[in-house]
C-alpha positions as CSV (number, residue, x, y, z in Angstrom):
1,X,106.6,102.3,141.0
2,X,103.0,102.1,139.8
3,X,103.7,100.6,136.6
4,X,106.2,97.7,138.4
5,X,103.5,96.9,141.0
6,X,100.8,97.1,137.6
7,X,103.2,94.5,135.9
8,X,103.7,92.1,139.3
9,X,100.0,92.3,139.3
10,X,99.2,91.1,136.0
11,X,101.8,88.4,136.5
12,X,100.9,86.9,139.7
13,X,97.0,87.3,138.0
14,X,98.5,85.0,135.1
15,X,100.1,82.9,136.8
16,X,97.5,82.6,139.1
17,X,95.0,81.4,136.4
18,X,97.9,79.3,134.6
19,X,98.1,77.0,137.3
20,X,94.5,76.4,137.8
21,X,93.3,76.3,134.2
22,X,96.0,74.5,132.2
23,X,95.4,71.5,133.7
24,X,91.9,71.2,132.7
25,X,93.2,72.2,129.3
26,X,95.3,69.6,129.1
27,X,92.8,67.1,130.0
28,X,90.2,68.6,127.9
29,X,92.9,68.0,124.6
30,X,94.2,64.7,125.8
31,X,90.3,63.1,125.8
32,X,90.4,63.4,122.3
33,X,93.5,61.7,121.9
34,X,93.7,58.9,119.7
35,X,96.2,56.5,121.6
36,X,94.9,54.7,125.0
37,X,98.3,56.2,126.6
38,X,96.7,59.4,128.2
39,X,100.5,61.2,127.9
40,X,101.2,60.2,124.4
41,X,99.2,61.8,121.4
42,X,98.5,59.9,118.5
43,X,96.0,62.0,116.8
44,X,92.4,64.0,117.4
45,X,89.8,60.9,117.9
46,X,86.4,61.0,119.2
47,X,86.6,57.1,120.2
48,X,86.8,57.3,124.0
49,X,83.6,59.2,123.9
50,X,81.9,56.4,122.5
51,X,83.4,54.1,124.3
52,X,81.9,55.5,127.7
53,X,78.6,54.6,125.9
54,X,79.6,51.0,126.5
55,X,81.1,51.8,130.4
56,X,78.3,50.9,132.4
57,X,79.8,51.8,135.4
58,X,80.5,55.1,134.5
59,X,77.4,55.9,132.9
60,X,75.3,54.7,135.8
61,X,77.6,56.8,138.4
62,X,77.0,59.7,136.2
63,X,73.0,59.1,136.1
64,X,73.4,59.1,140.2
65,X,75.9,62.3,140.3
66,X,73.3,64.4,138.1
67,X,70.4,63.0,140.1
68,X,71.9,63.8,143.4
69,X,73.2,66.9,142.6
70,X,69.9,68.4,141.1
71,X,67.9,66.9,144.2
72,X,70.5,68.6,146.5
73,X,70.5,71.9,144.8
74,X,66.3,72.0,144.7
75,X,66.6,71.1,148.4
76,X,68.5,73.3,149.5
77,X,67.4,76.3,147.5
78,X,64.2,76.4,149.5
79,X,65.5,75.3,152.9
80,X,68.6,78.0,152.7
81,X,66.1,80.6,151.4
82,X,63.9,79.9,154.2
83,X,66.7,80.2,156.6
84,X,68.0,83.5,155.6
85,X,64.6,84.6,155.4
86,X,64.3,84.0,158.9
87,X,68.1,85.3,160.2
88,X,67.1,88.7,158.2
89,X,63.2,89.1,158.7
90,X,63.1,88.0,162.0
91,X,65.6,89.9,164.0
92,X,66.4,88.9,167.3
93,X,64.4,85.6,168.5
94,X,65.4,83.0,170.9
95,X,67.9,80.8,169.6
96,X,69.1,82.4,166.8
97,X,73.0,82.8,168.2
98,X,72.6,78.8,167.7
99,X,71.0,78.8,164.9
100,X,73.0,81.1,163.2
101,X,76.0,78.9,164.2
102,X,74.4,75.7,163.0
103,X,74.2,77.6,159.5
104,X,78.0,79.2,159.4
105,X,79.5,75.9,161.0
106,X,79.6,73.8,157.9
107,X,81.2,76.6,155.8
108,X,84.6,76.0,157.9
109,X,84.3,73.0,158.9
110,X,86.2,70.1,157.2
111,X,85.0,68.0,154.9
112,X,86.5,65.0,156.7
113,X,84.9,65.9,160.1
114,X,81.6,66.6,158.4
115,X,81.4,63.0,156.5
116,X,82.2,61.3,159.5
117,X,79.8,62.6,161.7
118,X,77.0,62.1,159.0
119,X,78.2,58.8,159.2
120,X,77.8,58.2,163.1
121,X,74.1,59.5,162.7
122,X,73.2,57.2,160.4
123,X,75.3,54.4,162.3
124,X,73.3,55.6,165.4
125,X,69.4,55.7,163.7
126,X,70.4,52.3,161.5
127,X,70.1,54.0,158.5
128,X,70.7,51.9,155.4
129,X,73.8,53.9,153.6
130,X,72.8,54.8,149.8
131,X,71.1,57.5,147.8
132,X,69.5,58.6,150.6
133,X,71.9,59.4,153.2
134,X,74.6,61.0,150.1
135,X,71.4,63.4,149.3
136,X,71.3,63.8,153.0
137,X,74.5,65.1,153.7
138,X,74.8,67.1,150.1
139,X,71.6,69.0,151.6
140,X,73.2,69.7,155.2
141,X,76.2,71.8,153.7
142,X,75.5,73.1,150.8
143,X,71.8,75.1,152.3
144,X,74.1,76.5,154.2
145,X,76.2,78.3,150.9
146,X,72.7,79.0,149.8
147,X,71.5,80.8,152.9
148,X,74.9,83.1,152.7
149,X,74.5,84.1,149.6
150,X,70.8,84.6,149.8
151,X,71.2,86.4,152.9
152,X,73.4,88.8,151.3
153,X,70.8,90.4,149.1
154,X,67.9,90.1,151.8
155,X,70.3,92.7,153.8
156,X,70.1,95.3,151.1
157,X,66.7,94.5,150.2
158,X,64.0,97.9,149.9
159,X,61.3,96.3,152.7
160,X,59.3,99.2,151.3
161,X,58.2,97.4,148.2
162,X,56.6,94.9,150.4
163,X,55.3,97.3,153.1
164,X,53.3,99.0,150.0
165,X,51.9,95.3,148.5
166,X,50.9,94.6,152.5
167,X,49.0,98.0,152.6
168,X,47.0,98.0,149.4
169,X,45.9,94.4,150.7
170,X,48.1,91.7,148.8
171,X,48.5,88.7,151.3
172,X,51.7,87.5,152.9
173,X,52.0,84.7,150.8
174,X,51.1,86.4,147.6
175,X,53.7,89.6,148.5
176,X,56.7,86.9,148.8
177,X,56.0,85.1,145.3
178,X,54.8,88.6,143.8
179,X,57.4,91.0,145.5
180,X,59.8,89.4,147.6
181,X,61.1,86.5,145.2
182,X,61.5,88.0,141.9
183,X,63.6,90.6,143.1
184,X,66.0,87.9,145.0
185,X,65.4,85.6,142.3
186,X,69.3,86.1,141.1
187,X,70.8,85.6,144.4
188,X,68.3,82.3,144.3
189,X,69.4,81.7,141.2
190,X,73.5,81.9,142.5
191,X,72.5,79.9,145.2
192,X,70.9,77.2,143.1
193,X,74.1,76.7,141.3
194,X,76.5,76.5,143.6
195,X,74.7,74.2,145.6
196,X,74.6,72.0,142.1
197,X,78.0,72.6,141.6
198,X,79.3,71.4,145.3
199,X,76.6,68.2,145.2
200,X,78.3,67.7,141.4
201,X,82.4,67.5,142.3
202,X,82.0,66.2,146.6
203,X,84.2,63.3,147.3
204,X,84.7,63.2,150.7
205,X,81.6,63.7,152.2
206,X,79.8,60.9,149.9
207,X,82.6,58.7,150.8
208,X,81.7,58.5,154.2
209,X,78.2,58.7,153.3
210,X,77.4,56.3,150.1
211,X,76.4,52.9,150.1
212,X,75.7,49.9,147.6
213,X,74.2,51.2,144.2
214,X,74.8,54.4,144.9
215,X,78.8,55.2,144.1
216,X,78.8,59.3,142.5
217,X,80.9,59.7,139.7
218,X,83.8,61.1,141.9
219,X,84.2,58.3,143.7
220,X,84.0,56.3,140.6
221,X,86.7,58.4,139.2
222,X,88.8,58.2,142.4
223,X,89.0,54.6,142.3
224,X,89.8,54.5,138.7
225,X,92.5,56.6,139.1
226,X,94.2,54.5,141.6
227,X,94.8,52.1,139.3
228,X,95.9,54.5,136.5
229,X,94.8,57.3,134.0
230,X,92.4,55.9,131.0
231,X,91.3,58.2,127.9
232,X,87.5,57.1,129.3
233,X,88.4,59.1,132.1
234,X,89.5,62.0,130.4
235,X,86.3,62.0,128.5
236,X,83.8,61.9,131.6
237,X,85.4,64.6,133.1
238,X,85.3,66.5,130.1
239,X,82.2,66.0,129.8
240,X,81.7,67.2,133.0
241,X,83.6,70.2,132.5
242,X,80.9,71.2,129.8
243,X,78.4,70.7,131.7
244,X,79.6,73.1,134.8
245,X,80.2,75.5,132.6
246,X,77.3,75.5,130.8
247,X,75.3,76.0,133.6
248,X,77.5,78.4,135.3
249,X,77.1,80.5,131.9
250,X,73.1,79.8,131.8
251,X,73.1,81.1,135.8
252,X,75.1,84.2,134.8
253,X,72.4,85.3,131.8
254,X,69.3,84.4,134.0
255,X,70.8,86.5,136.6
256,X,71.6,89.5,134.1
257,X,68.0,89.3,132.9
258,X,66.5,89.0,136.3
259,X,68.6,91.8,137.5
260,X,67.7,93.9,134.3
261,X,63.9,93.8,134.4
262,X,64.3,94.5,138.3
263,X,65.9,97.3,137.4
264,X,63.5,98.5,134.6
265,X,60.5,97.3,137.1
266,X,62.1,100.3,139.6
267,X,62.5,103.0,137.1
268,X,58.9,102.5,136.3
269,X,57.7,102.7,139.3
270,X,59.7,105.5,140.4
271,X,57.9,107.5,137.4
C-alpha cells in the first residue's frame, strides 16, 4: 500500500507541475519561432526579439512595469519590516487587533474589491490616475506579504543577541542595523522579492488604478491579446520569464549566504 500511495504521489506531483509549467514552455519555444503564426513553427529565429526593439509601446510599458515594480518592492520592504517589527516587538498596545487586521486583510481579499476601492479614494481626494496611484496601490498589498514573511523570522528570533549589544552600550539604532537586520536580512531579502514579483505580473489592481502614460506591461499584454496572439508577445513575456527567474535564483543564493555566515557568526560566538 505504501508503494501505490508513493506512485499516486509522484503522479499527482507530475502532473501537478505539467500543467503549470508546460505552458510557459511552450511559449518560451514558440517566441523563437520563425513564422508570425504563434501555433505554426517554421524554424528557430531570433527576429521577434528584435522586433520588440522597434515596439514602442511595449518597450515603454516595460520601462514602467520594471520601474513600478522595483519602487513597490523598496517600499514596501521597509514599511512591512517596520510593521512586523512593531506586531512582534511590541506586544500588546492599543490598536493592534486593528492593525493587525488592516495587515492580514489584503492577503484574502480580492483583487477586484481591492482595485476598486483604491479607485474610490483617489475618485474621492481628486487624485490624478497615473504612476502614482499604480505605485500606490502595489505598496498597500504587497507590505502586507512582506510583513508575513518578515514576521515569521522575528517570532523565532534569539532577543538575547540584542539584549547583550544593549548592555555593553551599542544604541538602539546601531543594535537594529548591527544585530537585528543582518540576521533577518534573508526573510528581508524573501520579502523584497515577492513583493517585486507581485508589483511585476498585477493586472487587476493597476487596471482600476492606472492612468494616461502609465499602462504596465500586463495590461499592455492583455489588450494585445484580445485582439490575438503575436510572436512579439511571446518574446516580452519570455523575456520576462528570465527575468523572474533570475531574480528568484539571485534571492535564493543571497539568502543561502546570508543564512550561512549567520550560522558561522553563532558558532563563533558560542566558542
Amino acid at each position: 500500500m505504501k508503494r501505490g500511495l508513493g506512485w499516486f504521489n509522484v503522479t499527482s506531483l507530475v502532473l501537478g507541475f505539467a500543467f503549470l509549467y508546460i505552458p510557459i514552455l511552450l511559449l518560451i519555444i514558440y517566441s523563437f519561432n520563425a513564422s508570425r503564426l504563434v501555433t505554426v513553427w517554421a524554424g528557430f529565429s531570433t527576429q521577434w526579439y528584435w522586433a520588440l526593439l522597434e515596439n514602442e509601446q511595449l518597450l515603454d510599458a516595460a520601462w514602467v512595469t520594471l520601474r513600478l515594480a522595483f519602487a513597490t518592492a523598496l517600499v514596501a520592504t521597509v514599511l512591512g519590516t517596520m510593521a512586523a517589527l512593531a506586531l512582534v516587538r511590541y506586544g500588546r498596545f492599543r490598536g493592534r487587533t486593528l492593525f493587525s487586521g488592516m495587515i492580514y486583510a489584503p492577503l484574502v481579499m480580492p483583487e477586484v474589491i481591492t482595485g476598486l476601492s483604491m479607485l474610490l479614494l483617489f475618485v474621492a481626494l481628486n487624485f490624478d490616475r497615473g504612476f502614482f496611484t499604480v505605485l500606490l496601490a502595489h505598496i498597500t498589498f504587497s507590505m502586507c506579504f512582506v510583513a508575513v514573511v518578515v514576521q515569521s523570522r522575528l517570532v523565532t528570533f534569539d532577543q538575547t543577541l540584542e539584549e547583550a549589544a544593549l548592555d555593553l552600550g551599542c544604541p538602539p539604532f546601531k543594535t537594529f542595523f548591527s544585530i537585528t537586520l543582518p540576521l533577518i536580512l534573508p526573510a528581508v531579502i524573501s520579502g523584497f522579492m515577492l513583493a517585486f514579483t507581485l508589483s511585476l505580473d498585477d493586472l487587476v489592481i493597476a487596471s482600476f488604478t492606472t492612468g494616461p502614460g502609465a499602462t504596465p506591461l500586463p495590461m499592455r499584454i492583455y489588450s494585445q491579446v484580445r485582439l490575438g496572439v503575436t510572436p512579439e508577445i511571446n518574446a516580452i513575456s519570455t523575456i520576462l520569464v528570465a527575468i523572474v527567474t533570475v531574480a528568484v535564483i539571485a534571492a535564493s543564493l543571497i539568502t543561502k549566504r546570508a543564512e550561512r555566515i549567520r550560522q558561522e557568526e553563532e558558532r563563533a560566538a558560542m566558542r
